[in-house]
C-alpha positions as CSV (number, residue, x, y, z in Angstrom):
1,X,69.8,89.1,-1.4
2,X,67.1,91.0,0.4
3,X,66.5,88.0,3.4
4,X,70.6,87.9,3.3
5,X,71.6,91.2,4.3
6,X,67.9,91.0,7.0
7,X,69.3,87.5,8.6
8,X,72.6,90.0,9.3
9,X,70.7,92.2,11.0
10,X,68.5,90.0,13.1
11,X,70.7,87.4,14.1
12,X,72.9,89.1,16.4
13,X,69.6,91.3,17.9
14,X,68.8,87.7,18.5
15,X,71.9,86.1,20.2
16,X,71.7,89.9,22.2
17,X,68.2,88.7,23.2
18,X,69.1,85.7,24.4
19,X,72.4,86.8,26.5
20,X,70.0,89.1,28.1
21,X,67.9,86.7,29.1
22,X,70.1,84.1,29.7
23,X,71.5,86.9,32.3
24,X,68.5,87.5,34.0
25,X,67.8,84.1,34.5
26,X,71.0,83.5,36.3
27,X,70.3,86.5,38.2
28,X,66.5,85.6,39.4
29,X,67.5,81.9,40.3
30,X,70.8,82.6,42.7
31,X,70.7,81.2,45.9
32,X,69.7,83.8,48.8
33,X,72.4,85.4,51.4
34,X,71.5,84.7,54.6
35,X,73.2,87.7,57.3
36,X,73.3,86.0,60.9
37,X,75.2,87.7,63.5
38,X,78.1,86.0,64.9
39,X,77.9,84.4,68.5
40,X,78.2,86.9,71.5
41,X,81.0,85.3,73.8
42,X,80.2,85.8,77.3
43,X,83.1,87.7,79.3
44,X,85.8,86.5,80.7
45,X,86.0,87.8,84.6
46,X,88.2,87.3,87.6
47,X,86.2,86.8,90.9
48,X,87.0,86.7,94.9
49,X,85.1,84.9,97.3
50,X,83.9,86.6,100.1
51,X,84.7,85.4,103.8
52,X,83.6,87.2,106.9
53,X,86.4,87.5,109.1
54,X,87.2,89.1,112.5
55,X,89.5,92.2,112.1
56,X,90.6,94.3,115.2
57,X,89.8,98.1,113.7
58,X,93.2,99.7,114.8
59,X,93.4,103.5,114.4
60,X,96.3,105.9,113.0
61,X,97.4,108.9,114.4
62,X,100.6,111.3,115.0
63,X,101.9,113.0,117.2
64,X,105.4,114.4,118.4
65,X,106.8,113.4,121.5
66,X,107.1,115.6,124.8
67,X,108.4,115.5,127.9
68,X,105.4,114.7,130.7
69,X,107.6,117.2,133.1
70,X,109.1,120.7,132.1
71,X,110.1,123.6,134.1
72,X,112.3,126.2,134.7
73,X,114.9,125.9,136.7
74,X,114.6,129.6,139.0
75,X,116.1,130.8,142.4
76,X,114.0,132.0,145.2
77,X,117.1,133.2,147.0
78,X,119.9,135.5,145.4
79,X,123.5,135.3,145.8
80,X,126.8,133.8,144.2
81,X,126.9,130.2,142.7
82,X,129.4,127.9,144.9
83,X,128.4,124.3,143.2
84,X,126.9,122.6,140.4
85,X,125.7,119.0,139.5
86,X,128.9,117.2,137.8
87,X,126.1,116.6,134.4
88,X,124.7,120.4,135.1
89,X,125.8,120.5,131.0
90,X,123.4,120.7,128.1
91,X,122.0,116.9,127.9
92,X,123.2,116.3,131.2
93,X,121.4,113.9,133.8
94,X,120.2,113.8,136.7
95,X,118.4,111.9,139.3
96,X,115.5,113.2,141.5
97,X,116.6,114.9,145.0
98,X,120.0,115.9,143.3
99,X,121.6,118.6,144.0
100,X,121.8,120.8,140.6
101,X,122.7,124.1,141.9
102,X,123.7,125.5,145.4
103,X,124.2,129.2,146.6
104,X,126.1,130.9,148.7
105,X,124.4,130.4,152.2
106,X,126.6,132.6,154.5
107,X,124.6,135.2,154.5
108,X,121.6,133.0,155.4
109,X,123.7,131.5,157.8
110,X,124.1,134.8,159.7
111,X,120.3,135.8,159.5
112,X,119.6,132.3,161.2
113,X,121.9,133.5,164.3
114,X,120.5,136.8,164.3
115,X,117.2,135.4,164.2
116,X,118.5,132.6,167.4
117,X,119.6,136.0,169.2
118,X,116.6,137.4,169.2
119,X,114.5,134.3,169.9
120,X,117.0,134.6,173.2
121,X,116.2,138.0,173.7
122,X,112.2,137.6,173.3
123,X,112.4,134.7,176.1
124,X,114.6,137.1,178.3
125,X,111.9,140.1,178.4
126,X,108.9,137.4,178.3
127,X,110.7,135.5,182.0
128,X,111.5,139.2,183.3
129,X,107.5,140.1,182.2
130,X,106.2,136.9,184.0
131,X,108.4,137.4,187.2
132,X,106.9,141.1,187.4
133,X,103.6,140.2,186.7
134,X,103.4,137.8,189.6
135,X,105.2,140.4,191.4
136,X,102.2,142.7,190.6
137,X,99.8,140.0,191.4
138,X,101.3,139.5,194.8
139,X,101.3,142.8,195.5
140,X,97.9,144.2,194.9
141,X,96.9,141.2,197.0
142,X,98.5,142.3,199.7
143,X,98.3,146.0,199.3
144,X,95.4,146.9,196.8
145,X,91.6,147.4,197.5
146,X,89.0,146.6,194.9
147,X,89.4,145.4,191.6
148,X,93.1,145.5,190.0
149,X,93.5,147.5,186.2
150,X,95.0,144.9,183.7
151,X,98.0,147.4,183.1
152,X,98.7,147.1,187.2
153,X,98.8,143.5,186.7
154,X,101.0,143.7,183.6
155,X,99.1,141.7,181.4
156,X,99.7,144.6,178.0
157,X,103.5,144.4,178.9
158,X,102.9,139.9,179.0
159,X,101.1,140.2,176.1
160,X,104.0,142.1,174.5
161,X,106.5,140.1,175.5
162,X,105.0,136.8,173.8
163,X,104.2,138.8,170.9
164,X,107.7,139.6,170.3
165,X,108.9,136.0,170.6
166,X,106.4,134.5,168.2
167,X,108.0,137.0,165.9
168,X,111.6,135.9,166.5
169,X,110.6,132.3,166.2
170,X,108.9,133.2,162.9
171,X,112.0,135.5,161.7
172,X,114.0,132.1,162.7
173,X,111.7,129.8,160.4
174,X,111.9,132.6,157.7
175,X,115.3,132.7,157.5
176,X,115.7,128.9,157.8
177,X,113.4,128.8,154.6
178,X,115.7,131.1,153.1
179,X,118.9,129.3,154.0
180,X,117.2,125.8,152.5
181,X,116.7,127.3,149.2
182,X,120.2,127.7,148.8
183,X,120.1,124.3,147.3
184,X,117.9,123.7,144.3
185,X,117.3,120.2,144.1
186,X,116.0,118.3,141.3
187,X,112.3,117.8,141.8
188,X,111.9,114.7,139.4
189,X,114.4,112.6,137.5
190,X,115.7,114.0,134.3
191,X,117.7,115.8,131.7
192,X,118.9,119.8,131.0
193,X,118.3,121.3,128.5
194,X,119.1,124.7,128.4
195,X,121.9,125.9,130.8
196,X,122.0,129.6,131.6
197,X,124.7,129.8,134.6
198,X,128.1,129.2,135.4
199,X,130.4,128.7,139.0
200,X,131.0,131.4,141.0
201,X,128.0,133.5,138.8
202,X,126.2,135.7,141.1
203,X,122.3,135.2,140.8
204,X,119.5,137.3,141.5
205,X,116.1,135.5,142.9
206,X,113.5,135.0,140.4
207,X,116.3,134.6,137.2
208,X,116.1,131.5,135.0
209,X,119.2,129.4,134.9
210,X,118.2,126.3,133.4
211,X,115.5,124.3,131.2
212,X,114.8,120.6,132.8
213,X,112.4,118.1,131.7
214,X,111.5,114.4,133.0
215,X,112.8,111.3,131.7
216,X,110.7,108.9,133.6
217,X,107.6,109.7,131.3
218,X,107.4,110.5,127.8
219,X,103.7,111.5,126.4
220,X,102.2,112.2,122.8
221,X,99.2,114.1,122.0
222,X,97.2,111.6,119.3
223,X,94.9,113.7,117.5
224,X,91.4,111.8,116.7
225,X,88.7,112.5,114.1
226,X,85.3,112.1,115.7
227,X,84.3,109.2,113.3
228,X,87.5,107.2,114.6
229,X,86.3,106.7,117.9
230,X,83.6,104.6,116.9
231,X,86.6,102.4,117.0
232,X,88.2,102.8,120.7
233,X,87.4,101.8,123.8
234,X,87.8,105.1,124.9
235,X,86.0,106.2,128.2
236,X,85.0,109.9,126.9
237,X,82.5,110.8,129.6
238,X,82.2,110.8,134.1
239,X,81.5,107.2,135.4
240,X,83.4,106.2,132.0
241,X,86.5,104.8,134.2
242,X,89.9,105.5,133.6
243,X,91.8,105.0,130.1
244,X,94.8,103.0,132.2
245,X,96.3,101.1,130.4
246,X,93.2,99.8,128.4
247,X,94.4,101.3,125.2
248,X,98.0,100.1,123.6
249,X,100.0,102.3,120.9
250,X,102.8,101.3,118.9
251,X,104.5,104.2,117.9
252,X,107.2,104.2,114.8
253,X,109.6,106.5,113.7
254,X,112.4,106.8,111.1
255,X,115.1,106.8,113.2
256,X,118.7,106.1,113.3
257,X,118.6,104.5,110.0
258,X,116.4,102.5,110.6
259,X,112.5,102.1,111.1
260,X,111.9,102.0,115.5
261,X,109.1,100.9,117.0
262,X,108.1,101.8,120.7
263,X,105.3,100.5,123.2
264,X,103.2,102.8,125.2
265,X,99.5,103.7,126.3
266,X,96.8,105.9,125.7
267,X,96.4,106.9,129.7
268,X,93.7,110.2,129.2
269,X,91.4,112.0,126.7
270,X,91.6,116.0,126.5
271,X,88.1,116.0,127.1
272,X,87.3,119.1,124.8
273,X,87.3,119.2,120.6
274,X,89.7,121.3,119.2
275,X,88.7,124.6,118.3
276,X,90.3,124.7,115.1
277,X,90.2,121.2,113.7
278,X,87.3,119.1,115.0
279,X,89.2,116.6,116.5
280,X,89.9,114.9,120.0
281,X,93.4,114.7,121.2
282,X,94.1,111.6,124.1
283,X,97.4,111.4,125.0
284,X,100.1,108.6,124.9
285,X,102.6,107.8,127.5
286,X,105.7,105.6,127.3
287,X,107.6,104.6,130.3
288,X,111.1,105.0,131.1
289,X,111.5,106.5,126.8
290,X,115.1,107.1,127.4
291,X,116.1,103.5,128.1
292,X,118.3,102.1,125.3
293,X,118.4,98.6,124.6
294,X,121.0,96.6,121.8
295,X,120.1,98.1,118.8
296,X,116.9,99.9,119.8
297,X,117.5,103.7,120.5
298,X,115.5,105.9,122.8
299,X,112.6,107.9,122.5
300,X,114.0,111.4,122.3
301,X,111.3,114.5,123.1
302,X,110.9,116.6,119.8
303,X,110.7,113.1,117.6
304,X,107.9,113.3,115.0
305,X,106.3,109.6,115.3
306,X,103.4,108.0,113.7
307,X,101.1,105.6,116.0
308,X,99.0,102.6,116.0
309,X,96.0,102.7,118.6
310,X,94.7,98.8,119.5
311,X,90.7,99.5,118.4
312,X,88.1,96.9,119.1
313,X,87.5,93.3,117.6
314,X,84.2,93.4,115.0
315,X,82.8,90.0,113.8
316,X,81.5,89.6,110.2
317,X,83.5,91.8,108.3
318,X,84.2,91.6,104.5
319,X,87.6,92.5,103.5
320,X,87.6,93.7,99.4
321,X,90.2,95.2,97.3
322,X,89.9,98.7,96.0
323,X,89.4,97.3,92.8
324,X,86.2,95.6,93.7
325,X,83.8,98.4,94.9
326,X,82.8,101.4,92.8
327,X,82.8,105.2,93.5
328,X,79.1,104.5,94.5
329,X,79.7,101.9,97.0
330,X,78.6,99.0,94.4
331,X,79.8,95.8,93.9
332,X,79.3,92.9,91.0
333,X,78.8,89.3,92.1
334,X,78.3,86.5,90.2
335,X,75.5,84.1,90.8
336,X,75.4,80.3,90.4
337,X,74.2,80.9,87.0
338,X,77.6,82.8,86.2
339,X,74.5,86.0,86.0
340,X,76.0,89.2,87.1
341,X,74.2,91.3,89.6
342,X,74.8,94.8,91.0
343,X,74.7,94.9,94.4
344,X,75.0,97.5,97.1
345,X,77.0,97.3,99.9
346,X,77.2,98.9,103.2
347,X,81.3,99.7,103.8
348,X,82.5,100.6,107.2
349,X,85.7,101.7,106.3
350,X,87.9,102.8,103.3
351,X,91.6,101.9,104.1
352,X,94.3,102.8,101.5
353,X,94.8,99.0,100.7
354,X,91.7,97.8,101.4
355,X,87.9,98.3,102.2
356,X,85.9,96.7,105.0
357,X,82.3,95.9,104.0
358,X,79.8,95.2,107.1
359,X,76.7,94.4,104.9
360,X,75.5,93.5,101.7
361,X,77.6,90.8,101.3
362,X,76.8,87.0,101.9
363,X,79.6,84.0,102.7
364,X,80.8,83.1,99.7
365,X,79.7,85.4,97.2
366,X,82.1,85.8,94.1
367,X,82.7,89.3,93.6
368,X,84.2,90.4,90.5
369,X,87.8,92.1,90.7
370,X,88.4,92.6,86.7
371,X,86.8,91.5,83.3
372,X,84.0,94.0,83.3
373,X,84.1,97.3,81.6
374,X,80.4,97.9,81.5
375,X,78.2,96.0,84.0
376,X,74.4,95.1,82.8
377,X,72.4,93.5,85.3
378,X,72.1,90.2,84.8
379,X,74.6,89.3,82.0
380,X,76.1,86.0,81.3
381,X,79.5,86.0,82.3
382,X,82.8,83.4,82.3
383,X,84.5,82.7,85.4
384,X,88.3,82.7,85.1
């Protein structure tokens, strides 16, 4: 009874025994994990092949356009208005030597025949002077003893006498002056502007009465940061020749409806920097501006135009996207080993759609354009 109720007790301490170990054999034989780290793809990048090219470096500018002539339009002579230029109306033109404006000249008229009298009155006393100065002459020959007095030959009274007829002859010439500027002629071809004075107005010399500017010419101060000119064949200095026409600008405008384009040339540097700014100004001139052609308008003064100055030709130049050069002038290319290296370049200019790299590049480098977050020097890349 005894070994019954002892079996009871020590046969399931037994099969616990044995589950225990049966566990810890399972647990002391399993196979071994074995952590690897999964395979490192190499990224995928998109690449550009570098060409040197030969750009022509053209330069922007602005400027708004002004007449090359402008003046105004003032009397030297008073008196009433008789005649004015059939176009002598606001926008009106006119051709050089025309008549724009003509005064009054009766007055002037008479001062030329009082000044004709006189002339004939000066000659009068200067023949009766002569005859009584040989009469003098003859005399003190005949009568006199020693050396004759210049006032017994006459010659104050001669002297007078020619004097007074220079004078009329210059009171003649003054008032033919005066009589001339009756008419105001136009001094170059052009347009009014501004009119100030009607027919039959009576004018006082030295009053304005009318704006006029050129047609003939039209010119546009370009200004010029200093680092532009790097770019120009622009003769800045003596000996330097003359600008010419060596320099052409296209200048554009949106005008009309419609985006116009005009032709010109940059014919003169200011020779000075601006005070204010720092930059150069040359100046652009376009020839005969008001000529209008089918569907191409003319280039009015006061138009606000952008322009395009022809720079010079460089050889060996890179031309890169934005996208491909870093704030710090880097670049990544790609070797033949699809290895990625940072290089530095040496960029000549940062256009808004594009930068032009004149070293630190080689023909036919890859550079990458997207692909590459963070750049390690030497990385193993994928071309796409």
């Amino acid at each position: 009874m005894i070994e019954k109720n002892r079996l009871k007790i020590l046969l399931p301490i037994a099969l616990l025994l044995a589950g225990i170990a049966s566990a810890w054999a399972v647990i002391a034989t399993r196979p071994q994990m074995v952590l690897q780290a999964p395979p490192l793809e190499a990224p995928l990048v998109t690449v550009i092949q570098a060409e040197p090219q030969t750009l022509r470096l053209n330069v922007h500018s602005q400027g708004v356009v002004t007449p090359r002539n402008e003046i105004d339009l003032i009397p030297e002579v008073s008196g009433k208005v008789v005649q004015l230029h059939p176009d002598f109306v606001t926008g009106g033109f006119f051709a050089r030597n025309d008549l724009l404006v003509s005064i009054d000249p009766r007055d002037y008229d008479y001062a030329i025949a009082q000044a004709q009298a006189q002339i004939a009155e000066a000659k009068r006393q200067l023949a009766m002077e002569e005859a009584q100065a040989d009469q003098a002459h003859n005399e003190w020959q005949a009568l006199g003893e020693g050396a004759a007095t210049p006032l017994a030959m006459r010659e104050p009274q001669l002297a007078e006498a020619r004097a007074k007829l220079k004078a009329a002859e210059a009171n003649l010439l003054q008032a033919q002056i005066k009589r001339s500027r009756c008419e105001l002629r136009a001094p170059f071809t052009g347009r009014l502007q501004t009119k100030l004075v009607g027919l039959g107005q009576t004018i006082q010399s030295g009053e304005k009465l009318a704006h006029i500017y050129s047609t003939d010419l039209a010119e546009i101060r370009l200004p010029l940061p200093t680092d532009q000119l790097a770019y120009l064949d622009l003769p800045l200095g003596s000996g330097g020749g003359q600008c010419g026409a060596c320099l052409k600008v296209t200048l554009t405008a949106d005008f009309a409806g419609a985006l116009q384009t005009w032709e010109g040339h940059i014919v003169r540097s200011e020779g000075k920097l601006d005070d204010a700014t720092g930059v150069l100004y040359v100046v652009a001139e376009v020839v005969n501006p008001y000529t209008q052609k089918i569907e191409h308008p003319p280039l009015l003064a006061g138009l606000f135009v952008q322009a395009l100055v022809q720079g010079k030709e460089l050889q060996n130049l890179f031309v890169l996207p934005q996208v491909a050069i870093n704030a710090s002038q880097q670049a990544l290319v790609v070797d033949a080993d699809l290895r990625l290296h940072i290089r530095h370049l040496d960029v000549l200019r940062n256009e808004p759609d594009r930068i032009l790299v004149k070293g630190g590049l080689n023909a036919g480098d890859r550079i990458v354009t997207s692909g590459i977050h963070v750049p390690v020097e030497g990385m193993k890349v994928r071309i796409e």
